[in-house]
Structure formats: structure tokens, C-alpha cells
C-alpha positions in Angstrom: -46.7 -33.2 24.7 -46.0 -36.8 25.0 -44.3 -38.1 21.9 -46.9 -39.3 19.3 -46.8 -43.1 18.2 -46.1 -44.0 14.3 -49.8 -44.4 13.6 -50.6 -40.6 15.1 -47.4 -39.5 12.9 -49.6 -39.9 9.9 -52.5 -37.8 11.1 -49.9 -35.2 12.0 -47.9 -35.6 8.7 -51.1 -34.4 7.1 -51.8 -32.1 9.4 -48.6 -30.0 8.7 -49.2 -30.4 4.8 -52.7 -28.6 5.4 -51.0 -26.0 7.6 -48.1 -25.4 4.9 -50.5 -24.6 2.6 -52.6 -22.8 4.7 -49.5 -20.6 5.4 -49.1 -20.2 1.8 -52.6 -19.4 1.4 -52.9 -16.5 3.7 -50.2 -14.8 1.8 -52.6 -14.8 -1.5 -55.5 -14.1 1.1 -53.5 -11.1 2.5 -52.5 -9.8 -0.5 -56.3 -9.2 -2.0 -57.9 -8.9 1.1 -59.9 -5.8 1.6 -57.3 -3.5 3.9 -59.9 -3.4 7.0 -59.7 -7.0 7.6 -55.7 -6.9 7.6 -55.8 -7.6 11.1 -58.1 -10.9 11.1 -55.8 -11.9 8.3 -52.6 -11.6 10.2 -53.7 -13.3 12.9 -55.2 -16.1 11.3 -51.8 -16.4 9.3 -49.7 -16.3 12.4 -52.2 -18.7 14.2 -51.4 -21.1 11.2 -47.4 -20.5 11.4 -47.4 -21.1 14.9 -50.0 -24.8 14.6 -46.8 -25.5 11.5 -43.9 -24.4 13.8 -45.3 -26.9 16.5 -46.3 -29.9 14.5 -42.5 -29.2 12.8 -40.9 -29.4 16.3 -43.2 -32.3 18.0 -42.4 -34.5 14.3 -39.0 -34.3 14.9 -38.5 -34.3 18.5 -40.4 -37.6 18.0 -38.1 -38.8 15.2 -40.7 -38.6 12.6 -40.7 -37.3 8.7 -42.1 -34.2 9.0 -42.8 -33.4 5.7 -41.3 -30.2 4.3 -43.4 -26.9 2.5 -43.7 -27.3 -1.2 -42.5 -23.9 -3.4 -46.0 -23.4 -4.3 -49.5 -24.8 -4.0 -52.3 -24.9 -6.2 -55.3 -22.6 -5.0 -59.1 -24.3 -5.6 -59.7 -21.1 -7.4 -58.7 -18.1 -9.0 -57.9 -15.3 -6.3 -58.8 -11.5 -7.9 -60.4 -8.9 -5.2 -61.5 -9.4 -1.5 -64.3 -11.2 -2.4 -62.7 -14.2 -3.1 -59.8 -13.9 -0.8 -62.6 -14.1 2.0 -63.6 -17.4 0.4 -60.3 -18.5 -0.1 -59.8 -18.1 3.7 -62.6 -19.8 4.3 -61.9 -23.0 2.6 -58.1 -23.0 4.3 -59.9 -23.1 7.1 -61.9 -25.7 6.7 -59.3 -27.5 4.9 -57.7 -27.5 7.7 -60.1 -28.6 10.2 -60.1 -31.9 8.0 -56.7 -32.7 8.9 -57.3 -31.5 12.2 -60.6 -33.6 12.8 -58.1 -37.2 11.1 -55.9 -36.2 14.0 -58.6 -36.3 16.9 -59.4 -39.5 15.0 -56.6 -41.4 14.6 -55.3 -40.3 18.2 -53.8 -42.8 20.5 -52.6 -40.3 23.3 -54.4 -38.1 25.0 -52.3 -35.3 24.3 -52.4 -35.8 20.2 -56.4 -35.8 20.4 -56.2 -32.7 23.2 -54.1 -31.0 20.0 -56.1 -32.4 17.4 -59.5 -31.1 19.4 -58.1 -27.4 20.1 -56.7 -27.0 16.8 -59.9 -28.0 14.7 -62.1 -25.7 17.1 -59.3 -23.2 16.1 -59.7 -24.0 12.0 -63.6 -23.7 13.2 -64.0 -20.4 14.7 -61.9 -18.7 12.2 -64.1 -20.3 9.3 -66.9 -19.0 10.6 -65.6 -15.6 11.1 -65.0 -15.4 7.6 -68.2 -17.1 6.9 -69.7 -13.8 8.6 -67.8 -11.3 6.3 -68.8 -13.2 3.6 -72.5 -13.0 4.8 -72.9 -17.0 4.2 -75.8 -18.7 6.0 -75.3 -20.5 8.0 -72.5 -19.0 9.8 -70.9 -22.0 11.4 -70.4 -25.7 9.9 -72.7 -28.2 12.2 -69.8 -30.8 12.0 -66.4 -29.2 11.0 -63.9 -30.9 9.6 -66.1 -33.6 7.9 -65.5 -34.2 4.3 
């Protein structure tokens, strides 16, 4: 990846809070999950660690504050059986595709927006997989990422 300009570092900034919390998220999400959807969980967590790990590495390698996890982060609502941990999972995700979709729009380089495009298709899909489980019609958002 080409290194991002100042103006991009902002997009990304908030991009790596949204994936901190994301990563903090899953870890409620996992633990009241129902047990057969351990394995969507996981993966969207690791999918998550992996979009922080990056932006960590490209923030630095670039020179800019990358801003670091808080100890704890307020959930939008209480989290008590699988239920709600599917909800909760869905609203990371599309928490996430916010950031995601500043990025694309506050791109200068080709490569921030190619990031900024594959990880809010990413936050996308995986919303509305949990958008399934949850039975919630319709399925997908018509314009993710839009507040």
C-alpha cells in the first residue's frame, strides 16, 4: 500500500477506532452467542483483528497517530442471550462499514479507497449474514455504510 496522505490518516484513524471496538465487541458477541454459530463468530472476530492489525501497521509505517484500544467500550445495548448477541454483531458490522464507507470517501490514493472499498463490502456481507440469522427483512442494507 502506498503510504496514505495526512487527510486519508483521519478516515483511517477512525477506521481503527471502529475496528478496536469491533474487536472488543465480538468478545461479548462470542461469549452469548448461541454455540452453533461459534464458527461465523470467530471468523468475523479474526477478520476484524486482522482489518486492526493492518490499519495499526500502514498508521505507523506512515508516521501517523494510530490511535490505541480503549480498556473498554460502551455497548448500544444490553447483551443477555444469543438473540441479542446476533444484533450486537450486526450493528459492529455496520458500525464498521461507516468508517469504512469515510475512508472510500475521503480517499486520495487509489490504494486507500481499493482498502476502504474491500473492507466495507467485507463489514457488508458479514452484516447481512447476521441479518439472516436474525431473520431481519431485508437481508442486505441498499447503501451500507450510510449513516
Amino acid at each position: 500500500m502506498t503510504t496514505p496522505t495526512e487527510a486519508e490518516g483521519k478516515s483511517l484513524a477512525d477506521a481503527l477506532t471502529a475496528e478496536h471496538s469491533a474487536v472488543f465487541a465480538y468478545g461479548v458477541v462470542a461469549a452469548f452467542s448461541n454455540p452453533t454459530r461459534a464458527t461465523q463468530v470467530a471468523t468475523a472476530a479474526a477478520a476484524h483483528r486482522a482489518r486492526r492489525d493492518g490499519l495499526l501497521d500502514t498508521l505507523t509505517a506512515a508516521g501517523l497517530t494510530a490511535p490505541a484500544a480503549e480498556a473498554g467500550y460502551t455497548l448500544p445495548f444490553p447483551v443477555t442471550d444469543p438473540i441479542t448477541a446476533a444484533q450486537l454483531a450486526a450493528q459492529v458490522e455496520a458500525d464498521t462499514a461507516v468508517a469504512w464507507r469515510a475512508v472510500v470517501e475521503h480517499g486520495e490514493t487509489e490504494d486507500t479507497r481499493t482498502l476502504g472499498v474491500t473492507a466495507l463490502t467485507e463489514a457488508a456481507v458479514r452484516e447481512a449474514t447476521w441479518r439472516v440469522a436474525l431473520g431481519t427483512d431485508p437481508v442486505t442494507d441498499p447503501f451500507p455504510g450510510q449513516p
